[in-house]
C-alpha positions in Angstrom: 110.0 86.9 66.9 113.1 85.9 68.8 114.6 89.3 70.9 118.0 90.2 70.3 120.1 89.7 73.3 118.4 86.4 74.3 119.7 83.1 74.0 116.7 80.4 73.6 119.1 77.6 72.1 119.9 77.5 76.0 116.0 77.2 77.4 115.2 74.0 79.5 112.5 71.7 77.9 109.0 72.9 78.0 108.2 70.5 80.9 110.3 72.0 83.4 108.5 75.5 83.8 105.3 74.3 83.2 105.1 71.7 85.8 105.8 74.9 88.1 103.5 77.0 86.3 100.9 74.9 87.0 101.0 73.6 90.4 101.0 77.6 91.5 97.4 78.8 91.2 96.2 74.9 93.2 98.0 77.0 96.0 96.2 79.9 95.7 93.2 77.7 95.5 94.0 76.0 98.5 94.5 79.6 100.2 90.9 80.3 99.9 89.8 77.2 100.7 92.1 77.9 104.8 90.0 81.2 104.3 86.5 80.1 104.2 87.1 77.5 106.7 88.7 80.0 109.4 86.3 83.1 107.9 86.7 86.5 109.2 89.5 85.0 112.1 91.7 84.8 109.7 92.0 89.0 108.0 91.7 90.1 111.6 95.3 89.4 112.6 98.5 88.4 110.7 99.7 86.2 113.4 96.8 83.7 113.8 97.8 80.0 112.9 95.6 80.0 109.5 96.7 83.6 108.1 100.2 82.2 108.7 98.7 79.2 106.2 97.4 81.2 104.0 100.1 83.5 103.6 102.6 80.9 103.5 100.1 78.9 100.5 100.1 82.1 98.6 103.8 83.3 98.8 105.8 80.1 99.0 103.1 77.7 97.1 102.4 80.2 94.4 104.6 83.6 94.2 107.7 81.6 94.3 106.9 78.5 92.8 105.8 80.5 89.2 109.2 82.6 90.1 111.2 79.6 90.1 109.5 78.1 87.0 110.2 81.5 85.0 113.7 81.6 86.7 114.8 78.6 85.6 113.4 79.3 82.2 114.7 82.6 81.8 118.4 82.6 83.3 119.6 80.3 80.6 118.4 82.1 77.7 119.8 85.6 79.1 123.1 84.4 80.9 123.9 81.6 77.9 124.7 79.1 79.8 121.8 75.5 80.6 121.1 74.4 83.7 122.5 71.0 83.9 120.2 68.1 83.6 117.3 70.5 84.2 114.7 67.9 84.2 116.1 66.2 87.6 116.9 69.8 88.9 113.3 71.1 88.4 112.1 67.7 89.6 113.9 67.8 92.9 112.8 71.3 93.3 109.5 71.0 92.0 108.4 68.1 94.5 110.6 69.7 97.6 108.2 72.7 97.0 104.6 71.3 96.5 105.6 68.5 99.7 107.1 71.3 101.8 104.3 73.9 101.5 101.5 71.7 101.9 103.3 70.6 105.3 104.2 73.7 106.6 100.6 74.9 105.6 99.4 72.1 107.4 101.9 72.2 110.1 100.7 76.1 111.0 96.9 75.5 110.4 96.7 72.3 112.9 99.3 73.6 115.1 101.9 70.3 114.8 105.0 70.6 115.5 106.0 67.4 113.8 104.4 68.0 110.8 106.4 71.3 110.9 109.9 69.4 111.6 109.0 67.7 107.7 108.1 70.6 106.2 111.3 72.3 107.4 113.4 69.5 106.3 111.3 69.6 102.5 111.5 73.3 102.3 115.2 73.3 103.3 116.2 71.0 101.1 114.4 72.5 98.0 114.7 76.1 98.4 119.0 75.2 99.0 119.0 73.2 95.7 117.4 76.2 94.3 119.7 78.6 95.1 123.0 76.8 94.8 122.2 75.9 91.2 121.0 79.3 90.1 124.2 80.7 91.8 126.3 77.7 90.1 124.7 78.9 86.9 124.7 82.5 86.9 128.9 82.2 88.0 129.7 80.5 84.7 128.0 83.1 82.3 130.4 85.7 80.4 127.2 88.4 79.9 127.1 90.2 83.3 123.3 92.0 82.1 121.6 94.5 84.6 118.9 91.4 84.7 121.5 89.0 85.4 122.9 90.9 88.3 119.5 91.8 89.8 118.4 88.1 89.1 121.7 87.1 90.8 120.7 89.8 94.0 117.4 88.3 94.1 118.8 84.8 95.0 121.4 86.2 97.2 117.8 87.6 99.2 116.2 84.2 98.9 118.8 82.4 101.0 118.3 85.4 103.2 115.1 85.1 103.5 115.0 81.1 103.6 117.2 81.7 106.5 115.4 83.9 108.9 111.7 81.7 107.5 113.5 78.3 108.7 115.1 80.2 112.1 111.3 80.9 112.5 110.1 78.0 111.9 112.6 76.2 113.7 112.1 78.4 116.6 107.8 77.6 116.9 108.5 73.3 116.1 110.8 72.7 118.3 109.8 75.2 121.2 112.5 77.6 121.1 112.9 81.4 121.8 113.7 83.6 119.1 117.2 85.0 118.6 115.6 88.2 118.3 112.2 89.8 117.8 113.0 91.4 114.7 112.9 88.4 112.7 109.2 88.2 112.5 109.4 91.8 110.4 112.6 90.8 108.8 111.5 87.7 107.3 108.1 89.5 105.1 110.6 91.7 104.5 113.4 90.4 102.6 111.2 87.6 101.1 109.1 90.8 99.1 111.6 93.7 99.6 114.4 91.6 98.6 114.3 88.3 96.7 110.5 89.3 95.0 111.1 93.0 94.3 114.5 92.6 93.2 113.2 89.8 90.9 110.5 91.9 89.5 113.4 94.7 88.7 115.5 92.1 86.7 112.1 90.7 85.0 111.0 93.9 84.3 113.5 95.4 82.2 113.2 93.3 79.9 109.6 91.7 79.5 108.6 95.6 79.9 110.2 96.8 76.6 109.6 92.9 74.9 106.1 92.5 75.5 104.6 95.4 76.2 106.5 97.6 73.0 107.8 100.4 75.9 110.9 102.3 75.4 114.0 100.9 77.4 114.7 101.8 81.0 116.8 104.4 81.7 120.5 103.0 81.8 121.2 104.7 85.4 117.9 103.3 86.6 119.1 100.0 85.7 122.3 99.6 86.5 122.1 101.7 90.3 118.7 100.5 91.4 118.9 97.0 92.2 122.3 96.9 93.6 121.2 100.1 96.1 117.9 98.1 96.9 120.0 95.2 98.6 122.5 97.8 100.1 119.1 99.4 102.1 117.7 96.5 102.6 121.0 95.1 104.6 121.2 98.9 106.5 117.5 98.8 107.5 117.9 95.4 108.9 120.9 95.6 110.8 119.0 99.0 112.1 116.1 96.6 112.6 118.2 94.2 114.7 120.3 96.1 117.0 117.8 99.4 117.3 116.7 100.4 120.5 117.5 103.9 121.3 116.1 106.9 119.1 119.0 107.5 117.0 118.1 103.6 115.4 114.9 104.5 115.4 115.2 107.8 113.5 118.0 105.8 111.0 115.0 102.9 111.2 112.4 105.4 109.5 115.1 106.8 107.1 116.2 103.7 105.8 112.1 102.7 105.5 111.9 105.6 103.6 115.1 104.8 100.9 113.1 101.8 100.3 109.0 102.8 99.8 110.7 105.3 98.4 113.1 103.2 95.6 110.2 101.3 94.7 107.7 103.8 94.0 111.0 105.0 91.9 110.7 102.1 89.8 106.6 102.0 89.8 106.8 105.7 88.5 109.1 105.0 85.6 106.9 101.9 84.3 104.1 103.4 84.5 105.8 106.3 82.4 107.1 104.0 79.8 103.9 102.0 79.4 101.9 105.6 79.2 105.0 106.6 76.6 104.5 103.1 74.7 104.8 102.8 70.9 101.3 100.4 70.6 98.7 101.9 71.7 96.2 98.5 71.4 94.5 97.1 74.4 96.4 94.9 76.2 95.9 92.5 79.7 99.6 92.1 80.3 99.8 95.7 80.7 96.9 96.4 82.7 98.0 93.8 84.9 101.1 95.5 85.6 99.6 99.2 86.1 97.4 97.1 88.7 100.6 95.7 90.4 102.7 99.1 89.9 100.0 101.3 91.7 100.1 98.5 94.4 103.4 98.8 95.0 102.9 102.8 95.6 99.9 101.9 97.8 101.9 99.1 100.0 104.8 100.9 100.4 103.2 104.4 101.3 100.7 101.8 104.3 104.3 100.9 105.1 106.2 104.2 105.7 102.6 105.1 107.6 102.7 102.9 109.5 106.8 103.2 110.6 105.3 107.0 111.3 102.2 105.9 113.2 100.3 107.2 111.1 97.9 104.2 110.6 97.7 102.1 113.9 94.5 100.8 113.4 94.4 96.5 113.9 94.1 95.6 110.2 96.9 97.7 108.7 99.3 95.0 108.4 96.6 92.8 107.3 95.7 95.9 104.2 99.5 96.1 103.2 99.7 92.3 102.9 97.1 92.4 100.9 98.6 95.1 98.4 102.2 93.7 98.5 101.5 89.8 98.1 98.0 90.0 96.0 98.2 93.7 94.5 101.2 94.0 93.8 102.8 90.4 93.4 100.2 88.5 92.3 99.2 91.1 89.7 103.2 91.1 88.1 102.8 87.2 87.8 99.8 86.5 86.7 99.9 89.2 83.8 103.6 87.3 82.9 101.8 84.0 82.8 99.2 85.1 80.1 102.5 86.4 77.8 105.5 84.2 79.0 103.3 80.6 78.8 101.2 81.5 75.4 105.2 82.7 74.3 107.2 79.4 75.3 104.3 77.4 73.6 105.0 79.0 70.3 108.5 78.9 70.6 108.5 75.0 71.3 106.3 74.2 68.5 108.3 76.2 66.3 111.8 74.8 67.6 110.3 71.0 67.0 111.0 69.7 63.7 108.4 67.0 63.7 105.3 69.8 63.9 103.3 70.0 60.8 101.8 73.2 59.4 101.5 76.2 60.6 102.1 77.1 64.5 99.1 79.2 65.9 100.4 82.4 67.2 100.8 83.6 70.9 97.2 85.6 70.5 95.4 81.7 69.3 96.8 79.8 71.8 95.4 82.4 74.9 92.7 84.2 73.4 92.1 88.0 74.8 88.5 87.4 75.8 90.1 84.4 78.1 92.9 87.0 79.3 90.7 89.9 80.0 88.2 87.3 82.4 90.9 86.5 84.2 91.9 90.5 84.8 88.4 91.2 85.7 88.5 88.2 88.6 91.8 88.9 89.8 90.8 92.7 90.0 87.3 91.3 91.8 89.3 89.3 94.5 91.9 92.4 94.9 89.1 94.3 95.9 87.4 91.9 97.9 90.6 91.0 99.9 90.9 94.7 100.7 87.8 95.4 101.8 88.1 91.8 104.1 91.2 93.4 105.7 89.3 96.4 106.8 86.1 95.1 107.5 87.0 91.5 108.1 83.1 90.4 109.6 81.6 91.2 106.0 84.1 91.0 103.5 86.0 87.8 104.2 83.9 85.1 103.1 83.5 86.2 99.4 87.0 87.6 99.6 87.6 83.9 99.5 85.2 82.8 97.1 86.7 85.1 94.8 90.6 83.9 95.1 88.9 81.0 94.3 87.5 82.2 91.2 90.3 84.1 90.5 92.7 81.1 91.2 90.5 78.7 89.2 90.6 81.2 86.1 94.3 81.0 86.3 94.8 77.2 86.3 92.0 76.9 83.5 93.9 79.5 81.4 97.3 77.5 81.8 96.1 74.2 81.3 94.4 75.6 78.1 97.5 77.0 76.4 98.9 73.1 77.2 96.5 72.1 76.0 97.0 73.5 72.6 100.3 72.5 72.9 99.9 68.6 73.2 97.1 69.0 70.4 99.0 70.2 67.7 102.6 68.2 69.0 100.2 65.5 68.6 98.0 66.1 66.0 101.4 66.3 63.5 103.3 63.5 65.3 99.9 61.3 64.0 100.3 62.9 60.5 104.0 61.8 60.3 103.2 58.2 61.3 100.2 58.2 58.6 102.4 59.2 56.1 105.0 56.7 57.0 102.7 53.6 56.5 
């Protein structure tokens, strides 16, 4: 079951993505928690102290703490080359993350500017750690992939977008004025744009075709599109930055359009492949990711509308926040969780030589009836969250009990498939002594 191409002899110990696997979905736990205590406040602007929370608990406390996790996991087995001494790594990461989101959550959701100055210092420190290593990592491998290269574009984002976050965050701790106004739409925009979209690109071309039995992406797909992401993404911001007159304006809406219009490229061609695909069997994984692709089509066409005018109304920003971090994002990670942590299980159990009988497969250690509960939450909340945005007096307190839900279905899933795991490392580590005496 091991994939050509991929090096596991090079994966981290089990330990370090799971401890980031499952801290994420307490975030997203927490996240509804800020929502039924602001209620409908807090889907009727993007800019109040506890959507800033909220936001920050979802994208920072989960997105990218299950992207670092699968990061570290994955860039070792598909550049060749280990993350050195990844337990400490993942531990000074893992710790810099849960500290520095709680504080900044807090920070924004009491107003303190001290308890921001922490979370700044947490944050920085972390997130810098992060990248340097991944960068450090990625420089020594000999096998330049189209995933390595996007996965190595996507960190190059995340230090851009660490960099404009801590200018902002710098800017409302200690009192200061903003360099420029643009950083508030730059910031969103190279943290999803950038380091999670380009991310997604590298993931998906592989765990598309792996797990889901699709044919490959096209080569000129994969080896043009991630590259010519980052390129729009650094025109439309330095349009962003200086534009004033109508000629940056008019590049402005060109360049928005390149990039709604790039990823709706690479939505269209998965949703091809996976309509193309050689099993035709049910699967969650898969549904998930039609979820997030179709997301993805919706956020970025709320986007170019709203670059238009088309769609001024209050809530629009609130709506494509809602596709783009929970459509869209939310769906790509949580339908990876229910293959990739079912997946590293197994291949643990079967590396260890100490593990009697036979290894239950992926399917046994997540059960489909567990997976598809999960969907149907996530897909509950999705809609709920959607409906909050629009009509924020009805729809936001059980918006919120349903990320709940859908948050609690997510950790119990997780903590299941370790479950298993301990249970059977266990269970044969207790035959071997028996045996022995």
């Amino acid at each position: 079951m091991q994939p050509s191409g991929l090096n596991f002899q090079q994966a981290p110990p089990i330990s370090v993505p799971l401890r980031f696997f499952l801290s994420a979905p307490l975030f997203a736990l927490l996240s509804s928690i800020v929502l039924l205590w602001s209620g409908e406040d807090l889907m009727a602007s993007r800019w109040s102290p506890a959507t800033l929370a909220a936001v920050h608990l979802l994208t920072l406390g989960y997105m990218a703490m299950v992207m670092a996790g699968a990061m570290i996991q994955m860039l070792p087995v598909l550049a060749g080359t280990p993350v050195p001494r990844p337990r400490l790594f993942a531990g000074i990461v893992h710790v810099a993350l849960v500290l520095g989101v709680l504080l900044f959550a807090g920070g924004l959701l009491f107003e303190s500017p001290n308890i921001l100055k922490l979370a700044i210092t947490m944050l920085g420190i972390g997130l810098t750690v992060f990248v340097v290593v991944m960068l450090v990592v990625l420089s020594r491998t000999g096998n330049w992939t189209d995933t390595a290269i996007a996965m190595a574009l996507a960190l190059v984002a995340l230090g851009a977008t660490m960099v404009l976050g801590l200018t902002l965050a710098v800017s409302r701790a200690w009192g200061l004025a903003l360099p420029n106004l643009s950083l508030a739409d730059l910031h969103p925009a190279w943290g999803l744009m950038g380091w999670t979209g380009l991310l997604l690109a590298g993931v998906a071309y592989h765990i598309v075709p792996m797990f889901q039995m699709t044919a490959n992406y096209p080569q000129w797909l994969v080896r043009r599109l991630s590259p010519a992401i980052l390129l729009i993404l650094l025109a439309w911001s330095f349009v962003k930055w200086h534009g004033t007159g109508a000629v940056w304006q008019g590049m402005g809406l060109l360049f928005t359009c390149m990039l709604g219009g790039a990823y709706c490229l690479l939505a269209g061609i998965t949703l091809n492949l996976q309509r193309r695909r050689r099993r035709r069997l049910p699967d969650v994984t898969l549904e998930y990711w039609r979820v997030g692709m179709v997301s993805v089509v919706l956020a970025a066409l709320v986007w170019i509308s709203q670059q238009f005018s088309v769609l001024n109304f209050p809530q629009s920003g609130v709506l494509l926040g809602v596709l783009a971090i929970f459509g869209a994002a939310l769906s790509f990670i949580n339908g990876m969780l229910c293959k990739i942590v079912p997946f590293l299980v197994w291949f643990h159990l079967q590396s260890r030589s100490d593990v009697k009988g036979e290894v239950p497969n992926v399917k046994a250690l997540l059960p489909e009836k567990a997976q598809r509960q999960q969907l149907r939450l996530h897909l509950v909340a999705l809609a709920a969250c959607a409906a909050a945005a629009l009509w924020p007096t009805v729809f936001s307190y059980p918006a919120a009990l349903c990320i709940g839900l859908a948050s609690c279905s997510v950790l119990w899933n997780m903590v299941g498939v370790v479950g298993r795991y301990r249970n059977h490392a266990n269970g044969s580590k207790l035959a071997s002594r028996s045996v022995g005496t």
